[in-house]
N, C-alpha and C positions, 0 to 999 in steps of 0.2 A: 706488234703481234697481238690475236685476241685475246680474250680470258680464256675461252674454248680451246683454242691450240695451245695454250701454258698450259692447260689443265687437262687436257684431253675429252675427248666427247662426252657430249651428256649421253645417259644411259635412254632407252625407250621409255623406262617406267615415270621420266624425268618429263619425258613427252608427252607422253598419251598413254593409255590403258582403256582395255576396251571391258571395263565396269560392270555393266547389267549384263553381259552375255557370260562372265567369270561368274559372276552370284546367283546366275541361273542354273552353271553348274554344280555350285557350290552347298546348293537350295538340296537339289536335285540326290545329290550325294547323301547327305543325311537319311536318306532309305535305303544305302548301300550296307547288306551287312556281309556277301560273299565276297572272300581274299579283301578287306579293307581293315586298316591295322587298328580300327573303333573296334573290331572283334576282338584282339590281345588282349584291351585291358580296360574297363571304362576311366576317361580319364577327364576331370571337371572342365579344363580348358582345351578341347582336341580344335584345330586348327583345320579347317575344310583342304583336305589336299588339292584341290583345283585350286585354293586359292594361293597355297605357296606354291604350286609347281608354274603358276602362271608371272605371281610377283616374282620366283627367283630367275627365270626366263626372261621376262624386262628390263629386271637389276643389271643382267649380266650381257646381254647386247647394249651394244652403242647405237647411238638415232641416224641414221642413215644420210641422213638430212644435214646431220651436224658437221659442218666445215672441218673441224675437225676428226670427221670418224675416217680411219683408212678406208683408200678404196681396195685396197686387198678383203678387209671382211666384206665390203658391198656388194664385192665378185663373186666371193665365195657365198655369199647370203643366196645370191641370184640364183646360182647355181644348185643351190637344196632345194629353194623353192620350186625350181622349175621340174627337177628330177622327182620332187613328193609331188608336181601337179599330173606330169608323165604316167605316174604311178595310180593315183588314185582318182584324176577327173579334176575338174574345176575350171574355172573360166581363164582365159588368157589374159596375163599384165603384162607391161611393159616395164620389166623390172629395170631395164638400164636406168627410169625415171625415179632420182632418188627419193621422190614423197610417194611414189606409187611403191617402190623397194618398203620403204616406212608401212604404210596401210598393208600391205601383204605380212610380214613379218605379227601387225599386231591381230591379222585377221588367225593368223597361224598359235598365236599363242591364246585367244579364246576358243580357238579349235578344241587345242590341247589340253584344255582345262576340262574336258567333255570325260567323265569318269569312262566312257566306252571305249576311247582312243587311251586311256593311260599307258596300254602293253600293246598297242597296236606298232609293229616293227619300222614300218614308215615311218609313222611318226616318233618313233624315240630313235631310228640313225637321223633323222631331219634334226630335232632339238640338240642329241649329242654331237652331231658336225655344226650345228649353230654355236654353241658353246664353246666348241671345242677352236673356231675359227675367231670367235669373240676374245677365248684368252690370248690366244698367240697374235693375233693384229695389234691388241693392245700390250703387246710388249712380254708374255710368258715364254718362257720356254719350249719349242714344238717338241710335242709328243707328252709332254707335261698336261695337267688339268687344274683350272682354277679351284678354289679350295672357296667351302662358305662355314664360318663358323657363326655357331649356334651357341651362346655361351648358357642362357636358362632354355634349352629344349624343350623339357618338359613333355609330354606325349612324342615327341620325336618327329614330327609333320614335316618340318623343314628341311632336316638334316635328310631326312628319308626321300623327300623329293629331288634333295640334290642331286644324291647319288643316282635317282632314275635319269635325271637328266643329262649325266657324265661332270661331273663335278664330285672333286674331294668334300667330306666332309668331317668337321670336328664339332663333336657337339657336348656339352656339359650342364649341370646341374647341381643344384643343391637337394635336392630330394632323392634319397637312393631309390627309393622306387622308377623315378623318373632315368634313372642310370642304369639300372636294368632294364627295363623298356629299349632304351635306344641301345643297350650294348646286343640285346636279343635282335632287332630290327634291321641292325645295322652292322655288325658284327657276326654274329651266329646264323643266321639264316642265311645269308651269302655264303657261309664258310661252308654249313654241315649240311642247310637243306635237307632234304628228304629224311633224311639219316635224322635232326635234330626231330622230326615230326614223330617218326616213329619211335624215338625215345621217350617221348614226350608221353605220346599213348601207353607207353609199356609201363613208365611208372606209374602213369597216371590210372591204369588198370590196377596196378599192386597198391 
């Protein structure tokens, strides 16, 4: 038996990454200051969101190519793709072809790195059904979400992309500032929303 099948597939990011088109997002983002969580709080090491929501995207599929990846996610891969190309235009692949599946997936994840696609609905049910078919082919539990823990968070970048992505996250810190950040980010704003905004203004008027 290979090393690959004892061990299970190498992941995409193990493969390939598609480099200069993530760091062009990444570049690009640094003039974003509407809905971008650099507005919360200045924080000395903030972490370009393109660039973890692109690396935890790679981490967390398998290489298509790899003898080992099930073909249940390569079907289902096929299948997002083809339904976000349906949906929004793009040239036609031949995804049954597992190096063409490969090159589509990473063309999709420097897509997605693009700060203008972050909330674009396409593209986040395409990443959360990529994900969401990466954890259960490799073995999770269906209806369950794979989990990324962030143990020094610190600005919360990571932990924060996960969750766009449909992934659990846990995230921790040595710096309490750093632990209020991501309990507000991550926590609080999902829970109270609007409701925490307008709180916010009311005390922050008094």
């Amino acid at each position: 038996m290979s090393t690959s099948a004892m061990h299970g597939p190498r992941r995409l990011i193990e493969v390939d990454l598609p480099i200069r088109k993530i760091s062009e997002h990444a570049r690009r983002e640094k003039s974003i200051r509407q809905g971008h969580i650099s507005t919360l709080h200045l924080w000395w090491a903030r972490r370009p969101l393109a660039a973890c929501r692109a690396v935890l995207l790679a981490a967390a599929l398998p290489d298509p190519v790899d003898e080992a990846c099930p073909s249940s996610f390569a079907i289902h891969a096929a299948s997002v793709l083809r339904a976000l190309r349906e949906r929004i235009g793009g040239p036609q692949r031949t995804l049954e072809d597992r190096a063409e599946l490969r090159a589509a997936l990473l063309d999709f994840i420097a897509d997605f790195a693009n700060w203008d696609l972050a909330l674009n609905p396409d593209f986040l049910e395409a990443a959360r059904c990529l994900t969401a078919a990466a954890h259960e082919s490799l073995g999770g539990v269906k209806g369950s979400r794979g989990l990324v823990a962030d143990p020094f968070a610190g600005g919360g970048a990571i932990p924060f992309e996960a969750l766009r992505l449909g992934m659990d996250a846990f995230a921790s810190d040595l710096n309490p500032i750093a632990i209020l950040l991501n309990r507000v980010m991550l926590e609080y704003l999902p829970e109270y929303g609007e409701r925490l905004h307008q709180e916010v203004q009311k005390w922050g008027a008094w």
